[in-house]
C-alpha positions as CSV (number, residue, x, y, z in Angstrom):
1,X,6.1,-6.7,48.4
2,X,6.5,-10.2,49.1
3,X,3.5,-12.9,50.4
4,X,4.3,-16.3,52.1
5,X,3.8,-19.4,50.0
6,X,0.2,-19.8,51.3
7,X,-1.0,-16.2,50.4
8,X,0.4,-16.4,47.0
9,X,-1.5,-20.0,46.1
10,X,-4.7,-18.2,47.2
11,X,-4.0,-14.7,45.0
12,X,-3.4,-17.4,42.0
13,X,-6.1,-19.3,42.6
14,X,-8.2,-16.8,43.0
15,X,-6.8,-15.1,39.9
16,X,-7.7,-18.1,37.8
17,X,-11.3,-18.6,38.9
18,X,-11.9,-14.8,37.8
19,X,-10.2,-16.0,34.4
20,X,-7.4,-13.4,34.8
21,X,-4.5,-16.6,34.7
22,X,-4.7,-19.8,32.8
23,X,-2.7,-23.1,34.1
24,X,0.0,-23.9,31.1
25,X,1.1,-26.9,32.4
26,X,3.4,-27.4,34.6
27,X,7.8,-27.9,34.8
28,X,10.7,-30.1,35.7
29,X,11.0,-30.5,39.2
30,X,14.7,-29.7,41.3
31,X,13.2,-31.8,44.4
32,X,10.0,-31.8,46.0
33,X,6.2,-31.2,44.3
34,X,6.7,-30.4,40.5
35,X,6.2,-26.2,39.9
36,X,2.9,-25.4,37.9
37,X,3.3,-22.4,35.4
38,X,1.0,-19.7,35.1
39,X,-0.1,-17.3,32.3
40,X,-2.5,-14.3,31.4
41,X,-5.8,-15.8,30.4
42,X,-5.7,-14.9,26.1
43,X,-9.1,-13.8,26.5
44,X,-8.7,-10.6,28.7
45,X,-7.5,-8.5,25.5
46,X,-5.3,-7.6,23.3
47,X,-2.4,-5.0,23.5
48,X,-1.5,-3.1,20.1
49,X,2.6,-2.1,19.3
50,X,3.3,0.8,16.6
51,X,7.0,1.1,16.0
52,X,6.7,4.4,13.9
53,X,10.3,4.0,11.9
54,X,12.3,7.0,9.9
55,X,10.9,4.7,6.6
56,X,8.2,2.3,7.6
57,X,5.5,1.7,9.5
58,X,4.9,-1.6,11.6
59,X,2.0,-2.3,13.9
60,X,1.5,-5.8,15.9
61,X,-1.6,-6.8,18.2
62,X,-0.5,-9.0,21.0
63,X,-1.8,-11.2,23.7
64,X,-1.0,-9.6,27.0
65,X,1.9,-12.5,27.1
66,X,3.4,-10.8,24.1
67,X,3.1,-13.7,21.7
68,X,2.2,-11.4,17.9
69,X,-1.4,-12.3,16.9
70,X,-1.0,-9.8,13.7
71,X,1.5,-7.8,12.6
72,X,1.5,-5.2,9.5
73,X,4.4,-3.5,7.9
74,X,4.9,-1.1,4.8
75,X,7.2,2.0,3.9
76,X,6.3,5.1,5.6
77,X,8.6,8.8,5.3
78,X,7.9,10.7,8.7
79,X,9.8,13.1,7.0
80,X,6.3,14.2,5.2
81,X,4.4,15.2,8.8
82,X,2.1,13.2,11.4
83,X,0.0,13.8,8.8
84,X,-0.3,10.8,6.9
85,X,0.8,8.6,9.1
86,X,-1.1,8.6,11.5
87,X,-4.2,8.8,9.1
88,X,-2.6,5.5,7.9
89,X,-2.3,4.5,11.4
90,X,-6.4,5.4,12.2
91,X,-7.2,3.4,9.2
92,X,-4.8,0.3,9.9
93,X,-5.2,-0.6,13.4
94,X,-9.3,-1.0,13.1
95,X,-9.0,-2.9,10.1
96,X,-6.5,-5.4,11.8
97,X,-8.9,-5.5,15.0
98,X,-11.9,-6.3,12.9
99,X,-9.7,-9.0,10.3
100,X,-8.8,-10.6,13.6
101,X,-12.5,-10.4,14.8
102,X,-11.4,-8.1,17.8
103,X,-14.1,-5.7,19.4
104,X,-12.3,-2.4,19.7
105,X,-13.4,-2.2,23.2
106,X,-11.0,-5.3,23.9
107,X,-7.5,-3.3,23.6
108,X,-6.0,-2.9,27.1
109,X,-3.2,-0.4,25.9
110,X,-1.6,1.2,23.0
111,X,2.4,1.4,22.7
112,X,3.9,3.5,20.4
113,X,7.7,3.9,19.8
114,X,8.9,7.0,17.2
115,X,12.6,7.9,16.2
116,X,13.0,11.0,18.2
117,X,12.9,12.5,21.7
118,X,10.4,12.5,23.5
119,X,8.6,13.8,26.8
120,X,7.2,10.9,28.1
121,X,5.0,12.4,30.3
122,X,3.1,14.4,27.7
123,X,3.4,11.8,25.1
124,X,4.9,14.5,22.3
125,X,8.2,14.5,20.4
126,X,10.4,17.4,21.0
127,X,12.1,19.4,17.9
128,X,12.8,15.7,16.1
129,X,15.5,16.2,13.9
130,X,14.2,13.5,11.6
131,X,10.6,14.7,11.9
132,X,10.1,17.5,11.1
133,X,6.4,18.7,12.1
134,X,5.9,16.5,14.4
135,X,7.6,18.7,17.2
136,X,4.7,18.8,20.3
137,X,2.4,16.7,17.9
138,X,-0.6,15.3,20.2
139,X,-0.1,12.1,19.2
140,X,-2.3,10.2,21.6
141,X,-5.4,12.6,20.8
142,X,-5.0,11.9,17.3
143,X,-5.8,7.9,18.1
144,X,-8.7,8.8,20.5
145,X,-11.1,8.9,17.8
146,X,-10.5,5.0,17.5
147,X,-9.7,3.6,21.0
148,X,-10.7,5.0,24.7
149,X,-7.1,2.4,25.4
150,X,-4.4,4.2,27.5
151,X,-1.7,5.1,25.1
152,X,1.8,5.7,25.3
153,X,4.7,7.0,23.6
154,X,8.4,6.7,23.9
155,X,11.4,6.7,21.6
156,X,11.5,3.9,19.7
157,X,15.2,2.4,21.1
158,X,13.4,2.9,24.6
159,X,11.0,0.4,23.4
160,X,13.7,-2.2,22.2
161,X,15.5,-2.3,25.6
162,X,12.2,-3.2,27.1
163,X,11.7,-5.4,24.6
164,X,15.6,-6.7,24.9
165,X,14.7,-6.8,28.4
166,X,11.7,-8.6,28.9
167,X,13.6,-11.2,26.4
168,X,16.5,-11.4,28.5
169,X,13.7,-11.9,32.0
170,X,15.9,-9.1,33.5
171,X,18.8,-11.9,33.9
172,X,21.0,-9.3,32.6
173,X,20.5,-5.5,34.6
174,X,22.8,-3.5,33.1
175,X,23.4,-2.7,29.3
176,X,22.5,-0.6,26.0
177,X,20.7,-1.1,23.1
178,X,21.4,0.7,19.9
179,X,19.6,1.2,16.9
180,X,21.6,1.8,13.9
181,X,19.4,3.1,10.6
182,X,18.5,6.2,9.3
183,X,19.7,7.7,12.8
184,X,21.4,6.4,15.4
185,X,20.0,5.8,19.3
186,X,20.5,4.4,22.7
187,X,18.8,2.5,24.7
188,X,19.8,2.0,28.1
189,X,18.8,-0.1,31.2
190,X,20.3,0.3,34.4
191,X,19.5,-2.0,37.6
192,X,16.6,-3.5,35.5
193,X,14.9,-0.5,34.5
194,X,14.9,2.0,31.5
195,X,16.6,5.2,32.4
196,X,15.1,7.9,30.4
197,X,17.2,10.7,32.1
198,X,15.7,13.2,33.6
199,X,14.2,15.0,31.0
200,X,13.3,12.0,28.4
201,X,16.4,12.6,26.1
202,X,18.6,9.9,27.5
203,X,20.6,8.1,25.1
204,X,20.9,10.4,22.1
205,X,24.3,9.2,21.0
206,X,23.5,10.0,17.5
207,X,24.8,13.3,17.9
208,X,28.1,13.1,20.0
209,X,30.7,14.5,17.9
210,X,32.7,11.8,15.8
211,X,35.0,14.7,14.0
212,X,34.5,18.3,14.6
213,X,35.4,19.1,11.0
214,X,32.9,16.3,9.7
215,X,29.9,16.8,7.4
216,X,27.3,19.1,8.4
217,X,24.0,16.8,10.9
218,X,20.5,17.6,10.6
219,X,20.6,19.0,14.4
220,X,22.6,22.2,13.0
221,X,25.9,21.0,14.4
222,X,29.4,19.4,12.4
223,X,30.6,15.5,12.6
224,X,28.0,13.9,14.2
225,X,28.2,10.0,14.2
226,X,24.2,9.9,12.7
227,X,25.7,12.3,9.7
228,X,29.1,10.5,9.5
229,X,28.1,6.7,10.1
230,X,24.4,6.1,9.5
231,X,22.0,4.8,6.8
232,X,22.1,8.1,4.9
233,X,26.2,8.3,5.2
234,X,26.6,5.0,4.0
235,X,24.3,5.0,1.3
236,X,26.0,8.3,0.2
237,X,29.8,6.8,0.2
238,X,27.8,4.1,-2.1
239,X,27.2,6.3,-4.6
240,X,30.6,8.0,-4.5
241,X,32.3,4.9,-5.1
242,X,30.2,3.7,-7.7
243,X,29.8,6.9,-9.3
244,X,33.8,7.4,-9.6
245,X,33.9,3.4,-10.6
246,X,35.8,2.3,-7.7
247,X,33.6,-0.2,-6.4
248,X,32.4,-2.9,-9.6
249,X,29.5,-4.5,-7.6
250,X,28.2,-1.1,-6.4
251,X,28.5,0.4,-10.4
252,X,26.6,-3.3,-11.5
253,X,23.7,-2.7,-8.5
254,X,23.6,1.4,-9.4
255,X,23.0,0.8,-12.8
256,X,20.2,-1.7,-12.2
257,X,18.7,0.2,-9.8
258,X,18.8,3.5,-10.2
259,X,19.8,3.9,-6.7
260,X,21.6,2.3,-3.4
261,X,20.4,1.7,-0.4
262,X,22.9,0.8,2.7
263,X,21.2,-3.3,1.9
264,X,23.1,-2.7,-1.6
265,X,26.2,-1.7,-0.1
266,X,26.1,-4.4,2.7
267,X,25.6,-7.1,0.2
268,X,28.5,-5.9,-2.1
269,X,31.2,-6.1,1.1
270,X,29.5,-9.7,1.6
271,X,30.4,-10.5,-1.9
272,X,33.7,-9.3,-1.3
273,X,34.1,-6.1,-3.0
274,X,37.0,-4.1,-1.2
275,X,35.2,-0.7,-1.3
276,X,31.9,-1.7,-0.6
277,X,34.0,-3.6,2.9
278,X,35.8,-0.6,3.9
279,X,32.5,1.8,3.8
280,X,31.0,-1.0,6.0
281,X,34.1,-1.1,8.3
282,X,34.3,2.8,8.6
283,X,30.5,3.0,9.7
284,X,31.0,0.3,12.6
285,X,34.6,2.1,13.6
286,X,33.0,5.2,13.8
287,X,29.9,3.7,15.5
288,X,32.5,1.6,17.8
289,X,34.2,5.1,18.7
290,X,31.4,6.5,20.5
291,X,30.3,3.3,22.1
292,X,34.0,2.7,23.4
293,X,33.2,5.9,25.5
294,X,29.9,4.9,26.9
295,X,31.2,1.6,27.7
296,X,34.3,3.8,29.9
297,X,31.8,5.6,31.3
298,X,28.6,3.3,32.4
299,X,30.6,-0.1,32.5
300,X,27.6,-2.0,31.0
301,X,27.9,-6.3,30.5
302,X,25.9,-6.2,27.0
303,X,25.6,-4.4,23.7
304,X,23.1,-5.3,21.8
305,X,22.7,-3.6,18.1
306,X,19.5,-3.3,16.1
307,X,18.4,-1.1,13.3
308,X,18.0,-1.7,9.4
309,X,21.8,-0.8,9.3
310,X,22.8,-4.2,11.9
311,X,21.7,-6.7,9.0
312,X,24.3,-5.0,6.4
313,X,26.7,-8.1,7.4
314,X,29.1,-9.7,9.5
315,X,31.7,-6.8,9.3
316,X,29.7,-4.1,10.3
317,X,29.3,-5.9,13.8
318,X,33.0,-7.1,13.6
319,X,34.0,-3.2,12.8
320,X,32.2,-2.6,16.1
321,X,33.9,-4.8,18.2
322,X,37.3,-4.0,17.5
323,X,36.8,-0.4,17.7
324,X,34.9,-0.7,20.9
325,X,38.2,-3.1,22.4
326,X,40.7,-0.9,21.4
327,X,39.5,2.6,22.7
328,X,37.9,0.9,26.0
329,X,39.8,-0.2,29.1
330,X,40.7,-3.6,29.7
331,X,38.8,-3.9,32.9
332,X,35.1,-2.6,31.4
333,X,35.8,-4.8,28.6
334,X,36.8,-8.3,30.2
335,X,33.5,-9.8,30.3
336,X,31.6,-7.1,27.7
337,X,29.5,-8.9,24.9
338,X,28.7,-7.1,21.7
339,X,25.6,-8.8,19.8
340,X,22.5,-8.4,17.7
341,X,19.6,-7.9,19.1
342,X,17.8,-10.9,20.0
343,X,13.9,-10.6,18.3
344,X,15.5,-9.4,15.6
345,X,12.8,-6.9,13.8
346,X,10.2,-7.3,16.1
347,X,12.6,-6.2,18.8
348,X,10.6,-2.9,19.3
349,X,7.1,-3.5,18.2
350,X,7.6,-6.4,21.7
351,X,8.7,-3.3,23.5
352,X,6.2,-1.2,22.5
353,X,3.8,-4.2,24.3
354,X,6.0,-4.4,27.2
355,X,5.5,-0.4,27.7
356,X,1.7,-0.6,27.4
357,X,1.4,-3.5,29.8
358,X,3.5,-2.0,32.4
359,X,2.4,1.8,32.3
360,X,-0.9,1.0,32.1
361,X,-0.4,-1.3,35.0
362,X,1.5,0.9,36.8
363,X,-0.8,4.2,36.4
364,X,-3.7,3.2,35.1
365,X,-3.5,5.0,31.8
366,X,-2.8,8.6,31.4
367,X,-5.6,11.0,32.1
């Protein structure tokens, strides 16, 4: 829908006297009367992001222009059930409300990301292979006990491409996101909007096939890249090598610790240790492998990779790259750029705002 310039002054200003907008100044001018930029007033509410992770727990409240007010994080497993986490979630979310001195009745919308498959119209994960227990798992019931707020719930690399995407202020309409950690996902955007597929399960790379004879995956089936190149696989190649004494730096951090995590084996390839490198380059060939065949296929202009795994080092990404550029063609390549993930960590707890603001924009809430 578009208004002339006259009609679209009177909808702001009338949007501003009700206190709905705030005037934030205003910009450069390119010629003529200088622009005047508008906002969300700050006092219309807050929106609340929960990016449920594999191991942790993160919760932000945001102004509805997305700037982070509070954020929380600590370890979770949602290996042990929705059972205590969300308990932990119906105890955290009040008590950052009230620290913030934030009346309950002043959330707009609840977002909720969660490392699994989900219908999106129902709001419920569907046989998780990380989660197990949480398959149909009423999620949003379980929160109305604490806010009458709309609340939604999507995969959690759904939530960074909004969140990539509302970064990016859709200057860029075409490309993935993927999370690298304990399992692997896919977001993807296509003509400025997330493309769930037609069932909700869009972009579950995790499980394409990265060697038919490879180790056995969670989801029942041989070789898939999650089981071959994730969190899990890399801390396991860890503690081969430094188990048979092949890798000094990963012995050193074993013995000290007790155990690896893919950090420990990130920072050993840093420091230069040659087994510690080449467990980081295998993850991000194998990784590369699979995108190479997306990149054939849907021709994006940007990769952007998040996840706990992304921040192992500069290899991992470089591993990536070259993988991706030797099994693509030339022409889907030519102006392709691979990168991190621009917010970093707070990639999908922005996302999960971005999803409250616009679904409950867009529907009103679910009923």
């Amino acid at each position: 829908m578009q208004f002339s310039r006259s009609k679209t002054n009177a909808i702001a200003a009338g949007l501003i006297e009700e206190g709905l907008l705030d005037e934030a100044g205003v910009q450069h001018s390119t010629g003529g009367r200088r622009p005047e930029t508008l906002c969300v007033h700050r006092r219309i509410g807050v929106l609340v992001g929960v990016d449920i992770g594999a191991t942790s727990l993160d919760i932000a409240l945001l102004r509805p222009d997305l700037g982070i007010i509070a954020r929380h994080a600590q370890e979770a497993d949602v290996q042990a059930g929705p059972g205590p986490i969300m308990a932990r979630l119906r105890t955290l979310l009040p008590a950052m409300l009230a620290q913030n001195g934030i009346a309950p009745d002043r959330v707009l919308a609840v977002g909720i990301g969660v490392p699994g498959p989900v219908n999106f119209a129902a709001g419920q994960l569907v046989n998780p292979p990380l989660m197990p227990g949480w398959d149909s798992y009423a999620i949003r019931e379980d929160l109305r006990e604490i806010t009458d707020a709309p609340i939604f719930v999507d995969n959690d690399v759904n939530l960074m491409a909004l969140g990539v995407l509302w970064r990016q202020r859709k200057q860029i309409e075409n490309f993935l996101v993927i999370k690298v950690g304990t399992g692997i996902g896919c977001g993807i955007v296509c003509h400025g909007e997330l493309y769930r597929g037609s069932t909700g399960s869009a972009g579950d790379i995790g499980h394409i096939c990265a060697d038919p004879e490879g180790p056995l995956c969670r989801c029942g089936n041989r070789g898939c890249v999650e089981a071959m190149a994730a969190a899990p696989a890399i801390v396991a190649m860890g503690m081969e090598a430094a188990q048979s004494g092949l890798s000094p730096a990963l012995v050193e951090r074993l013995a000290a610790k007790g155990q690896l995590e893919a950090a420990d084996i990130g920072a050993a390839s840093r420091a230069g240790d040659a087994e510690a490198d080449a467990i980081v380059r295998r993850s991000g060939r194998l990784i590369g492998q699979v995108l190479a065949a997306l990149v054939n296929f849907y021709n994006p202009s940007h990769i952007f990779i998040g996840g706990g795994v992304s921040a192992i080092g500069p290899m991992f990404l470089a591993a990536i790259r070259q993988s991706v550029n030797q099994r693509s063609l030339a022409l889907s390549t030519r102006h392709l750029e691979i990168t991190s993930a621009p917010l970093g960590p707070e990639t999908g707890l922005i996302g999960a705002g971005v999803l409250a603001m616009r679904e409950a924009l867009r529907s009103g809430g679910p009923a």
